[in-house]
N, C-alpha and C positions, 0 to 999 in steps of 0.2 A: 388526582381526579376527585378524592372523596374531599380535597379541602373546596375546589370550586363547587359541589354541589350542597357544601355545608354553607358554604359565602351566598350563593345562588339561594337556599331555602330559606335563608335567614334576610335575605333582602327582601322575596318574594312578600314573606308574610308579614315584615314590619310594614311595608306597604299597602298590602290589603286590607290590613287590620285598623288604616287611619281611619277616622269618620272623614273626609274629606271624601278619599277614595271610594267608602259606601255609598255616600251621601251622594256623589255626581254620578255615580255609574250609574242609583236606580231611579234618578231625579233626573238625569238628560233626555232618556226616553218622555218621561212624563212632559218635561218644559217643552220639549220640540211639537209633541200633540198639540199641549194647552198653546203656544205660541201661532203654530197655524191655523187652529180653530177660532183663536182670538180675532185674527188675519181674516179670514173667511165672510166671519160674525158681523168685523166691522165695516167688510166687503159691499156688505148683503145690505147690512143696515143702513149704510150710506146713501144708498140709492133710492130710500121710501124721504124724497125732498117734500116742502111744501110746494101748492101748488102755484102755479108760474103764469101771469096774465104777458102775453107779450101782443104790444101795441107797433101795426105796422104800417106805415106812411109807404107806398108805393105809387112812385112818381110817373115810371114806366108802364105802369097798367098792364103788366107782364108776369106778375105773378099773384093775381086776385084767386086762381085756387090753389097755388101749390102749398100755401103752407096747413098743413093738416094739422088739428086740435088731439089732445087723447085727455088721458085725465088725470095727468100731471101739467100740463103746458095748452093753456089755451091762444087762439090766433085772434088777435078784431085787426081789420081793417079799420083805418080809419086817414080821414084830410085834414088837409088845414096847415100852415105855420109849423114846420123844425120847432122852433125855439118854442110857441107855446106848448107843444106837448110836452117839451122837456121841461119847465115848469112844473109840469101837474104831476111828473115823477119825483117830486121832494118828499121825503118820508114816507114812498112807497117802495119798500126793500122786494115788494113781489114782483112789481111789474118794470118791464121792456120795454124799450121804445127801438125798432127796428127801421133803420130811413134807408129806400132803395131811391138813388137821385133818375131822375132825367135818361141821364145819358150810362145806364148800367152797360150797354150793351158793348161800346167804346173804352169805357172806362171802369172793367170791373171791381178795381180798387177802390171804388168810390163806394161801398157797402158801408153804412156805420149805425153801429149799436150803442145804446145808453141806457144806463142804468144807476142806479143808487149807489152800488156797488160794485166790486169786480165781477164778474161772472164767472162761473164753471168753463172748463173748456169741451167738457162734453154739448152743454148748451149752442156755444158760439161755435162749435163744428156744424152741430146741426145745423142751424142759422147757415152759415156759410154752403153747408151741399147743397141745401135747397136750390140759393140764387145758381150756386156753380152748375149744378144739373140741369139748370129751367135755362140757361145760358146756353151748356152745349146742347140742349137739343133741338135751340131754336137754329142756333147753326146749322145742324147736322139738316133740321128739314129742307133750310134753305141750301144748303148742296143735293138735299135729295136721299140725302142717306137716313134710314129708318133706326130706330133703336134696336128692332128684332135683326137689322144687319150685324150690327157693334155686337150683341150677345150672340149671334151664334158664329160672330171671327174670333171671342176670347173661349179658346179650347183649352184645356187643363189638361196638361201630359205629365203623369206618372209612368215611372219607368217601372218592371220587376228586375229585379237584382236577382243573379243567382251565379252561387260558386260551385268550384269542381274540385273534385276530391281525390285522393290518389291514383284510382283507376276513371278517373275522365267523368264521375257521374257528377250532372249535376242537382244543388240543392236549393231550397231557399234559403236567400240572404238576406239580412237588412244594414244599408249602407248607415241608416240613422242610427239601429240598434246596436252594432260596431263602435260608432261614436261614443254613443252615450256611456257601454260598459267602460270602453278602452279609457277615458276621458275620466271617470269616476275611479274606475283602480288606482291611474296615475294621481291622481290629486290625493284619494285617499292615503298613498304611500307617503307622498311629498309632507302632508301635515303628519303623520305617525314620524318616520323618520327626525323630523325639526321637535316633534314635542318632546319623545322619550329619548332621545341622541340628547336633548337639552337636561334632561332629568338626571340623565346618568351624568354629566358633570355640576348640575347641581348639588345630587349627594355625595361627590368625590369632595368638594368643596366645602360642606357642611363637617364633612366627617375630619377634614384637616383641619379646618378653623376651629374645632373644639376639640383637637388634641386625640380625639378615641382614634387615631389612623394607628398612633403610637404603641397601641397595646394589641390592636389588631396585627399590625403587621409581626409583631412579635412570635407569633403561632400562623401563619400562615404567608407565604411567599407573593412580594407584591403581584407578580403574574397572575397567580390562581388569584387574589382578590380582585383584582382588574376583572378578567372574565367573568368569575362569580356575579360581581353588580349586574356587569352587561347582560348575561344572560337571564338573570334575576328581573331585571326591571322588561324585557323581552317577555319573559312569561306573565309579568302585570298587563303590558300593553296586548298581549294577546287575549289574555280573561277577560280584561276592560274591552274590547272588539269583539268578542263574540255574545258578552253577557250585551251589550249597549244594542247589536244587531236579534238579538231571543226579544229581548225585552221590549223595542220597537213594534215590533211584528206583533206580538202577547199585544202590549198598549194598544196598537193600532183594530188590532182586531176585538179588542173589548169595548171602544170607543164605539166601532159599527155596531157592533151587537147590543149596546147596553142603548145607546143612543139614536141608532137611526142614522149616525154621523159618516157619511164617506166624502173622501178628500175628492175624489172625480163628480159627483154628484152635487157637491156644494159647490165645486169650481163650475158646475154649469148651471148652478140659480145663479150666480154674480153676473153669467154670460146673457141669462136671461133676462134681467135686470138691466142691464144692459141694453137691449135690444127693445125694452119696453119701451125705453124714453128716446128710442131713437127716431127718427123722419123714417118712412116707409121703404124708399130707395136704400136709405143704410142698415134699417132693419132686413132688409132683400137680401143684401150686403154681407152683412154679420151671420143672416141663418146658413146663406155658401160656404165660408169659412168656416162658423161651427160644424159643419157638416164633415167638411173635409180636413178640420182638427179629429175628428172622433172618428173619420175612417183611417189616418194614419196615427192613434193613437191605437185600434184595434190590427192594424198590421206591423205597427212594432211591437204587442204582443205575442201574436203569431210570429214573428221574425225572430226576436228573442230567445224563441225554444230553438231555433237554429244554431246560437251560440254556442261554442264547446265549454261550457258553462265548468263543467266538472276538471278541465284543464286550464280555463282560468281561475280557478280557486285555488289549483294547487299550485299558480305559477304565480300567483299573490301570494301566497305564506312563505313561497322561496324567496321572492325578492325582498320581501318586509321582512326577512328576518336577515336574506343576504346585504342589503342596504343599511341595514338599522346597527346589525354588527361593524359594517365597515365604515361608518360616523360614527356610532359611537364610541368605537375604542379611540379615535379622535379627539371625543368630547371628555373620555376618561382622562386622556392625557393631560387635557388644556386645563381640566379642573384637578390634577395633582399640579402643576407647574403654578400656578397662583395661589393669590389668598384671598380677594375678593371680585364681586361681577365687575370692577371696572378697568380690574385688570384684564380678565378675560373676554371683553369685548375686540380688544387688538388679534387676538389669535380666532375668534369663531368666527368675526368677517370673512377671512378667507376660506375656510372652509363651507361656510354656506350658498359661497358663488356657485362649487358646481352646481346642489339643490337648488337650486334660484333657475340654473342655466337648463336646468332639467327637464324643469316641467313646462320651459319654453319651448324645449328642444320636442317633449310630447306633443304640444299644439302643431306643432311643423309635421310631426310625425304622423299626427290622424290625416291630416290633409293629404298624405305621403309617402304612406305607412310603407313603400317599396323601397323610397330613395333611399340614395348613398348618404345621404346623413341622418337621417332616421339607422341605417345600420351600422352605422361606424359608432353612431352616439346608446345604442342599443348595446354595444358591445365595451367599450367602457367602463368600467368598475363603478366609477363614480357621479356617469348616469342612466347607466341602462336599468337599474331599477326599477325606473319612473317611467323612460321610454320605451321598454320593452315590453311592458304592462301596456302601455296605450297600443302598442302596435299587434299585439296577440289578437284580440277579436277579431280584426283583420285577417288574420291567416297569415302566420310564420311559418316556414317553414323548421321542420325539428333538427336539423344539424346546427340554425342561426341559436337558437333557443338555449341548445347544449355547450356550444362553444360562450353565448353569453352565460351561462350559470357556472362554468367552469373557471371564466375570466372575475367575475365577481368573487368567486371562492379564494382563487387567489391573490386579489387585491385585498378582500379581507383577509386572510392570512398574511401580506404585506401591511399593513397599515395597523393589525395586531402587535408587531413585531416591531415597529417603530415605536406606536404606542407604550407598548410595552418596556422599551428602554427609556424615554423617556418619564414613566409611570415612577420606575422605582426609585429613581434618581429627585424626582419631583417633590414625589409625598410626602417626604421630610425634610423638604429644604424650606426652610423658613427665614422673613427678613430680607429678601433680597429680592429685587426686583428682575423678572425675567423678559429676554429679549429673545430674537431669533439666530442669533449667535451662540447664547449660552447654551437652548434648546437641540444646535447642532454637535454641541461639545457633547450633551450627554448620552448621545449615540454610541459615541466610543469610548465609554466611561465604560472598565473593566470591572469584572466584580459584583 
């Protein structure tokens, strides 16, 4: 025991101590701010266009006032000759030319715009509601049906969601807020597991190809080195995960305070902006939906604190640590069995299918989080890491949970143990190319 936690402390801190590792743990935080704010900035800025003369030939005498002016985008009406007006837009990169023919009403494909150049498609949306609305509503009158009919048949039904708890009470729920956490643990595991399960056989591999295996393994038994790394680079990726989650939250919050800057707030000047250059009916349009963005953005707030927040935190640290051991004593093996990455691309294919199959198996799982393959796959070694994290916000019950953390235990404890023979057999075989033949021979190498 005291060789693995001498293996384990001496991995920990060669690794903490690179500048690499300083350098991205407190520079991620920063880039991810500075990258969304850039995002935002050029969101915002995008939208301050120059202003826009659009010139409109309407043949149908059907739409002389729908199209509304503001003070980005002016309207003229105007007659005369298609093709002359399309002349007099040569070397006018500002202005439109908008032809409504004859027969709009028959033929509503017959709408054509010209211009210097391409156009935005925010613009030619516009363009396009206009006719489209000035179209159905000349229909709608001639059936008889009003517009205040159309708005008050489109009713908007939200449901309340609520679960029940051991003794039959119930709480509120949010189906969204389920999603989102379940959906975010899983992914989070799926990229932890593939990055540091990769690490730990890239330093099995390093430390072979430059011979120090040799003088290491001399004082300490391939087994305890095996673990030591694993658990060693386990305690990196856990510091790197809570110092990258402190220091978000720290950036995030010094960004609002120093500057004025919130991520919900800038996301609703771009919305705003938006809605500035829109036609009146889309701007009507856009204020609906932002409305009802930001009433289910403040009920999955309040839904949120419903989540057993404190039992999926602790059931995240069991599976990333139970998942991340039972690939990486995998990824230890594969990197003592070789000498370089193009050898060990033949053996980590297979291994990465179940992770691959996993986090598909999660997507199935939110949608599903009751069935029989969400729990078979839940239960699994090698993927209920993934999909038992997506399925917990939901509500597990705690006998599936127990039996999945006890199955995981003992796969990792299996998959150590193979690991393991093949480790010690590995780490000094040098010169000889390895296959899945040889790999099963060194199972039963005695000794």
């Amino acid at each position: 025991m005291k060789n693995i936690f001498l293996v384990l402390k001496r991995e920990y801190l060669v690794r903490v101590r690179k500048k690499s590792f300083i350098v991205m743990t407190f520079l991620t935080p920063i880039l991810i701010a500075a990258f969304y704010g850039i995002i935002v900035w050029a969101a915002v800025g995008s939208f301050k266009s120059e202003h826009k003369t659009i010139q409109v030939i309407d043949e149908s005498g059907l739409f002389k006032e729908k199209f509304k002016s503001d003070k980005n985008t002016t309207f003229e009406l105007i007659s005369g000759p298609v093709a002359t007006a399309q002349k007099k837009l040569k070397g006018k990169e500002d202005k439109l030319l908008v032809h409504i023919p004859a027969d709009i009403m028959s033929r509503p494909n017959g709408l054509q715009i010209y211009a210097e150049k391409n156009i935005g498609p925010m613009l030619k949306n516009r363009i396009e509601k206009v006719v489209q609305q000035g179209l159905r509503n000349i229909k709608l009158s001639k059936a008889g049906i009003t517009q205040q009919v159309i708005e008050d048949a489109n009713q908007d039904v939200d449901a309340q969601t609520y679960s029940l708890d051991d003794e039959g009470k119930s709480q509120s729920s949010s189906t969204m807020a389920a999603y989102v956490a379940g959906y975010a643990a899983a992914f989070l595991l799926y990229i932890f597991i593939l990055v540091y399960g990769a690490g730990v056989m890239q330093g099995v591999m390093e430390e072979k190809s430059n011979r120090i295996i040799e003088v290491i393994i001399s004082s300490v038994k391939p087994f305890h080195l095996m673990l030591g790394k694993i658990l060693g680079v386990a305690a990196v990726g856990l510091t790197q995960f809570v110092l990258w989650g402190v220091l978000t939250f720290g950036v995030s919050s010094a960004t609002q305070t120093l500057f004025g800057f919130n991520r919900f707030t800038a996301t609703q000047e771009v919305i705003n902006k938006q809605a500035e250059q829109a036609d009146p009916e889309v701007k009507k349009e856009m204020e609906k939906q932002q409305n009802n963005t930001l009433q289910t953005i403040e009920n999955f707030s309040k839904s949120a604190q419903s989540l057993p927040l404190a039992k999926i935190f602790f059931c995240f640290l069991f599976y990333f640590l139970g998942g991340y051991l039972l690939y990486s004593s995998l990824y230890a093996a594969i990197g003592a069995s070789v000498e370089n990455q193009q050898e060990a691309g033949q053996f980590t294919f297979p291994i990465m299918l179940p992770i691959i199959a996993a986090i598909i198996f999660a997507q199935l799982a939110i949608n599903q989080p009751d069935g029989s393959l969400a729990f078979w796959t839940s239960m699994i070694p090698f993927t209920s890491p993934v999909v038992m994290m997506a399925r917990i916000p939901f509500g597990v019950p705690a006998w599936e949970i127990v039996l999945s953390m006890a199955l995981l235990v003992l796969g990792f404890v299996g998959t150590t143990w193979i690991a393991a023979r093949i480790y010690r057999i590995g780490i000094l075989m040098y010169g000889k190319k390895v296959n899945y033949k040889e790999l099963s021979k060194w199972l039963f190498y005695k000794g």
